[in-house]
N, C-alpha and C positions, 0 to 999 in steps of 0.2 A: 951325499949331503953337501951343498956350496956352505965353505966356514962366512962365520959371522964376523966380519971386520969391521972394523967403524968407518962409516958409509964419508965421501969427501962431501961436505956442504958448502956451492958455492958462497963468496963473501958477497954483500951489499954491492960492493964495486963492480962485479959481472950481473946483481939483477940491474941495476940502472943501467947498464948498457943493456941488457935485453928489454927494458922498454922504450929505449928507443930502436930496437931492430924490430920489436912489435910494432911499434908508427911503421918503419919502414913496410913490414908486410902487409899492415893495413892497407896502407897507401899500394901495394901491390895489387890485392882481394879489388879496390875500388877500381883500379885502373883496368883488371883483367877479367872481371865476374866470373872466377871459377863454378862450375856447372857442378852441387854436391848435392850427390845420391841420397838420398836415409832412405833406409830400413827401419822404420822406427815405430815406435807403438803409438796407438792411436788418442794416450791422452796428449799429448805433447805436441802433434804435427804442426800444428798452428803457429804456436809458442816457435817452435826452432825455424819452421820458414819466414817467420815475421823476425827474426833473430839474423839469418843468413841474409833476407836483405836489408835489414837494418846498415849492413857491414859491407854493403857491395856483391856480395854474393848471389849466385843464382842457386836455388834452391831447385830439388825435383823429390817426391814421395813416390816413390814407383816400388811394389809389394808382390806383386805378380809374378809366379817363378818363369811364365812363359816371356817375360820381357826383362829381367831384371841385371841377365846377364849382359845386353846389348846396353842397357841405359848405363853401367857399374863402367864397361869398355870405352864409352865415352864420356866420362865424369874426369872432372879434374880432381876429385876425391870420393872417396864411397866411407859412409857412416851407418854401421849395423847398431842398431838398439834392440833387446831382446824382452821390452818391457813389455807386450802383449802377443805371446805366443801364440803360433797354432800350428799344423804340420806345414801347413801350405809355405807360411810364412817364411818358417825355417828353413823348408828346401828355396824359396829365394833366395834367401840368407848366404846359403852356403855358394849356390852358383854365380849369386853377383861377386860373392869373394875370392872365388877361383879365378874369372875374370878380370876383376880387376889385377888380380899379383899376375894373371898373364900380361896383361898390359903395362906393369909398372905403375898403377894409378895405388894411390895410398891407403888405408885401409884403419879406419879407424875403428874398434869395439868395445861397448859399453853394455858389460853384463848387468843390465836389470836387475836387481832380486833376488843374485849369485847367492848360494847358501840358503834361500828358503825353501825349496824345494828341489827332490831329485831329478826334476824334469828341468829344470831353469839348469842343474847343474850338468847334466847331461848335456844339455844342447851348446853348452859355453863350450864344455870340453871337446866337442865333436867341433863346432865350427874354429876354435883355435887349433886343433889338432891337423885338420885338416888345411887351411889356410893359416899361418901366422900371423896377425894383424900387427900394423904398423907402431902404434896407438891404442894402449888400453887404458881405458878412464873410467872408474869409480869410485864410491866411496870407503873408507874403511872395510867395514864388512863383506862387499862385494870381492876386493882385492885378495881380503884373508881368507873366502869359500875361493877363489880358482888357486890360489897358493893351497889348499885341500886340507887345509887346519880346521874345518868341522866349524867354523865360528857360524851361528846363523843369525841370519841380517831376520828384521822385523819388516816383512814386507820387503818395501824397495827402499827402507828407510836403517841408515847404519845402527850399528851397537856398538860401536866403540869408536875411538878417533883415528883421524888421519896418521897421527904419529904412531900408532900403537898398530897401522899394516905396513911401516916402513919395513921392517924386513923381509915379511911377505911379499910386499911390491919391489924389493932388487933378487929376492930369490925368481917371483917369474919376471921380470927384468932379463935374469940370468938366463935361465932356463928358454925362453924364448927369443930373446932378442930382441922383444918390443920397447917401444918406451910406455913409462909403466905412471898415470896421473891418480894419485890419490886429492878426493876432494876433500873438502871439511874445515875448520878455521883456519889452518893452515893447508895451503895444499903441496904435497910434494910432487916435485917430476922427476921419476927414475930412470936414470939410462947407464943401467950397470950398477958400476961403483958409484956414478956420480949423480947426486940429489940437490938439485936446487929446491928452496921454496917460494912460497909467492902467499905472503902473510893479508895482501890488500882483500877487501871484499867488507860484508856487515851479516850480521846472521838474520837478518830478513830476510835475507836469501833461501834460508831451511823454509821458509815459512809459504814461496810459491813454488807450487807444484813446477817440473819440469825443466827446472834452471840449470841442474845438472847434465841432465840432455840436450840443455844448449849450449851446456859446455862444450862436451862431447862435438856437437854441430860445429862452431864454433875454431875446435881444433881441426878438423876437415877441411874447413876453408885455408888457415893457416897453413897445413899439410899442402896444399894444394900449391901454395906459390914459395914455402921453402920445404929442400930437401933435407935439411937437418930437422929431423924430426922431435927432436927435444927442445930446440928452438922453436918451433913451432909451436908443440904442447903448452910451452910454458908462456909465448907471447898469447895464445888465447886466453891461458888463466888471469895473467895481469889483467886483460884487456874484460874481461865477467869482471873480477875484482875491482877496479876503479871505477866502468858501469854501476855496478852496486852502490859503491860510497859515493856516487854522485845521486843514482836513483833516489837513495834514503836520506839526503836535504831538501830532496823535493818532491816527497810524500808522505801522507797521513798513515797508509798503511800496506797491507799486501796487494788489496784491487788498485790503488793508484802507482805503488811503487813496479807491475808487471809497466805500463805502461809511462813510465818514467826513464825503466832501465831498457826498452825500445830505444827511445828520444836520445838516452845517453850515448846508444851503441850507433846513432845514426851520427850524432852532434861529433864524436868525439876526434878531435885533432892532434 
């Protein structure tokens, strides 16, 4: 059992400097179009590749276990999403991410629906088991079903809040070595002991389908041009967060504000 210490939270004075090393990687993603993988489920594809180039990113959807390993090899990041399973899918899953950790390419995974079913929690545990991902990002509920506390998420939708899988998320923090993204009004980014948060965003955001999968996308590209991957995680969250509160001054509602918070992530300097 890893003891429960009280987790360090960075101060104010280290997030304003990680947004400004999030410009800097921005400005990186724009100048280098890192090439990022997904694995992703089929309501969301659109949503994350109009997301990845909104930000300079080269986007690629490649699902096919016969090809999935040679596209993951030459990605400047690989992003599994496990929100529409099937076997086929899975075994992609698994050899683009064996691939990639041979190549050194970064490895992001976002369990889906972790805790609603035994088949979603099987296949988290087999592809983490087998490959360690760099980058794990979900919500509450998601974090506390792979930390294996039985909580079950409502669909692919949390039951409790971000704060309340903070120990969950430095337990598998610990336990794996990943860094560990909880979403939700506040989001935390675990790497160990140490948690920063990232408070910016608006809950409109709960309201369109797939934003957290762009999160998710989103940290990939980050991942892709820094190798501090807590840095990275957490320059993406800023970077959805300020999107959002820009999105939601300049729309009506969730069909205006998908397409506001594009515009923002293209606009933003």
């Amino acid at each position: 059992m890893i003891p429960l210490v009280k987790p360090y939270i960075a101060p104010k004075e280290e997030l304003m400097s990680a947004i400004e090393k999030m410009r800097r990687d921005l400005e990186a993603i724009r100048a280098s179009s890192p090439l990022v993988h997904n694995i992703t489920n089929y309501v969301v594809m659109n949503n994350t590749a109009n997301a990845l180039l909104s930000i300079g990113a080269s986007p690629v959807m490649a699902h096919a276990p016969e090809e999935t390993a040679e596209m993951a090899a030459i990605a400047g990041a690989l992003v599994v999403n496990i929100g529409t399973l099937s076997p086929e899918s899975v075994e992609g899953m698994a050899r683009a991410m064996k691939a990639a950790r041979t190549r050194g390419v970064p490895i992001v995974f976002d369990p889906v629906g972790a805790g609603a079913t035994p088949y979603r929690d099987q296949v988290s545990a087999r592809l983490i088991n087998e490959v360690t991902p760099d980058i794990i990002r979900g919500n509450g509920s998601e974090i506390m079903a792979l930390d294996s506390l039985g909580i079950k998420s409502k669909g692919v939708d949390s039951t409790v809040g971000s704060g309340d899988a903070l120990e969950s998320a430095r337990r598998l923090s610990a336990r794996t070595g990943a860094v560990v993204v909880i979403s939700g009004k506040t989001d935390y980014i675990v790497d160990g002991e140490k948690v920063f948060t990232n408070d910016y965003g608006t809950p409109m955001m709960q309201n369109v389908t797939g934003l957290g999968c762009t999160a998710s996308a989103l940290c990939g590209a980050f991942a892709a041009v820094n190798p501090d991957r807590a840095e990275a995680a957490l320059g993406a969250m800023i970077l959805m967060g300020l999107c959002g509160e820009q999105a939601l001054s300049e729309s009506k509602g969730p069909g205006s504000f998908q397409v506001a918070f594009l515009d923002a992530l293209f606009n933003f300097r």
